[in-house]
C-alpha positions, -999 to 999 in steps of 0.1 A, spaced: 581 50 -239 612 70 -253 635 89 -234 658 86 -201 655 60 -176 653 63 -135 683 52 -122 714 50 -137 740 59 -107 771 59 -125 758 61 -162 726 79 -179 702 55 -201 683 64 -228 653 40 -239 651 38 -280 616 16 -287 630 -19 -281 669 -6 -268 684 14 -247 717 36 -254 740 43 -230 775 54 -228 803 35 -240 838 26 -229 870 9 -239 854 -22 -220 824 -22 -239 838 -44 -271 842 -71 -240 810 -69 -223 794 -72 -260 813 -101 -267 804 -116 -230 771 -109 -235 769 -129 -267 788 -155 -247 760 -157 -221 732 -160 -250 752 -193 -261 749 -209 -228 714 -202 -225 705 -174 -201 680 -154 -223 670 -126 -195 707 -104 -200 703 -76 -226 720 -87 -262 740 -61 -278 729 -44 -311 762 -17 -312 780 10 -307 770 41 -324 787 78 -316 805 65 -286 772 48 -268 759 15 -268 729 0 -281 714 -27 -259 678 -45 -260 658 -34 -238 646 -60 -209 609 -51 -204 603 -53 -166 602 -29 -136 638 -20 -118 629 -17 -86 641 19 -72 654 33 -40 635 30 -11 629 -5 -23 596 -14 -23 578 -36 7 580 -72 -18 620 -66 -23 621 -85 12 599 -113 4 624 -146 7 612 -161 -26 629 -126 -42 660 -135 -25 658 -173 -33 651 -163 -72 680 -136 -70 706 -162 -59 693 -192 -83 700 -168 -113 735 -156 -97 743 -189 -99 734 -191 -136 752 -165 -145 782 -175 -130 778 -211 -142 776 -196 -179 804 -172 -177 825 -204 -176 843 -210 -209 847 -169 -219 876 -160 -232 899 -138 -217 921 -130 -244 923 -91 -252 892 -84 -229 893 -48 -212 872 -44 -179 861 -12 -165 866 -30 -130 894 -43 -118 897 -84 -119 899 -100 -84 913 -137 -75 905 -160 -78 889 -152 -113 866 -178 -108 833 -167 -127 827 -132 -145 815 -114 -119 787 -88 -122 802 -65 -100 765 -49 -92 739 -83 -93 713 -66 -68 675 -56 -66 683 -23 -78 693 -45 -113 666 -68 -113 642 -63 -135 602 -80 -127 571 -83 -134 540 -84 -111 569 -93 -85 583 -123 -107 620 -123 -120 621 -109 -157 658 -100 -160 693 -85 -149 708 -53 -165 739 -32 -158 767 -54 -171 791 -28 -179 812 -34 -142 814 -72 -147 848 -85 -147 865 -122 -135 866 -127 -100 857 -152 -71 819 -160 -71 822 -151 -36 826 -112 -49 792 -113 -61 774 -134 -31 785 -111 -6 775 -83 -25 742 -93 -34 737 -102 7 745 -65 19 717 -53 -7 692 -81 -3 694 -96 34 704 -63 39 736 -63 59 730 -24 66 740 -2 96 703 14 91 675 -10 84 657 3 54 618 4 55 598 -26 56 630 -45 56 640 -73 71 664 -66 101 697 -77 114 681 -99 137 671 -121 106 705 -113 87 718 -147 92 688 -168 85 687 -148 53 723 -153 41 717 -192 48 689 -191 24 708 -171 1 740 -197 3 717 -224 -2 698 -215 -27 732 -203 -50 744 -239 -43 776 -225 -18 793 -242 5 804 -206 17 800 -196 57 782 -166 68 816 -154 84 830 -158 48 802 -134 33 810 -110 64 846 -111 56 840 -103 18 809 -80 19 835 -56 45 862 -58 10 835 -56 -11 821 -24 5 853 -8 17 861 -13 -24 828 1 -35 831 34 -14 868 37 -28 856 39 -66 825 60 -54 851 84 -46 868 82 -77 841 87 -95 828 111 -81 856 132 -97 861 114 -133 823 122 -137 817 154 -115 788 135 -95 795 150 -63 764 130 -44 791 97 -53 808 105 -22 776 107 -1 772 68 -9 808 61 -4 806 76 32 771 51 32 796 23 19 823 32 49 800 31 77 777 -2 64 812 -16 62 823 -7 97 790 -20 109 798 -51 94 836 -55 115 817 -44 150 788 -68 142 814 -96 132 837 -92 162 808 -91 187 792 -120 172 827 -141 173 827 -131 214 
């Protein structure tokens, strides 16, 4: 069906039959071209560009349901999160080999720049069927950076690692077992201190461009998630220092 999708936080999307429009940036040219890129190594569930046409971008359209806030109960289940991890890893695998030259990112590029990061890989960007992995959308953040970047931040929105558990989640008390089976499945020789280190940068950065744009695109309800961002993040340090007592 035609018309504007649920979601879109940062950026309204319009479905088109088989595409989806949305607005374009100077970054866009790169994500087309990394997108293309990704179709060459073989990961056939990322959107494939058709354009850009008035200042938006056409995309196909991955047919599957985007889970919405609050997530629903099967978000939780662990085969979701072992699924979500196996294809982070495929995407990161297949990012290697893009080319750098000229590309423009709409976020900043973090060291190491191991893999192109997706800057937002997380439920909320999965799309599914009858519960089964379909697709990822939303590549319009990615941008180089340590793979790392995007384990952490899948873990805060999957394990969760959240100040308040959401409904039906799984809670803190299960927070480490979770991350394991997250690192594991990924392929990561990564600690869970070193996803607690990088999921407090990861958030304390996320709340910082909330803010921003908040005021670039007079979305006032932005800072309402940074202030979210802030406190999961200071969670995160108190839960880290107590669990290093």
């Amino acid at each position: 069906m035609d018309g504007l999708l649920p979601g879109g936080n940062m950026n309204a999307v319009e479905r088109s039959g088989d595409t989806v429009l949305r607005t374009a940036g100077p970054w866009t040219p790169t994500v087309h071209r990394y997108l293309d890129h990704l179709a060459l190594a073989g990961i056939d569930w990322a959107p494939r560009p058709v354009g850009i046409e008035a200042g938006r971008e056409r995309l196909t359209f991955v047919d599957g349901d985007v889970p919405l806030y609050p997530l629903p109960a099967w978000v939780w289940a662990d085969s979701v999160l072992v699924e979500a991890a196996r294809r982070l890893r495929a995407l990161h695998d297949a990012s290697v080999g893009f080319a750098l030259d000229g590309a423009v990112w709409q976020s900043p590029a973090k060291i190491p720049a191991e893999v192109i990061c997706h800057n937002d890989f997380a439920p909320h960007n999965l799309a599914f069927a009858d519960a089964v992995f379909v697709g990822a959308i939303d590549f319009d953040q990615c941008s180089p950076g340590p793979r790392l970047w995007d384990i952490a931040y899948l873990a805060t929105r999957i394990a969760p690692l959240t100040e308040a558990t959401p409904d039906g989640a799984p809670s803190m008390d299960d927070a480490r077992r979770r991350v394991d089976l997250l690192l594991t499945s990924y392929g990561s020789d990564a600690s869970w201190n070193d996803v607690l280190r990088v999921a407090i940068i990861r958030l304390v950065d996320l709340a910082e461009l909330s803010v921003r744009k908040s005021v670039e695109l007079g979305k006032p309800h932005l800072r309402d998630d940074a202030a979210a961002y802030e406190r999961d993040a200071e969670f995160l340090r108190g839960f880290r220092d107590a669990d290093a007592l």
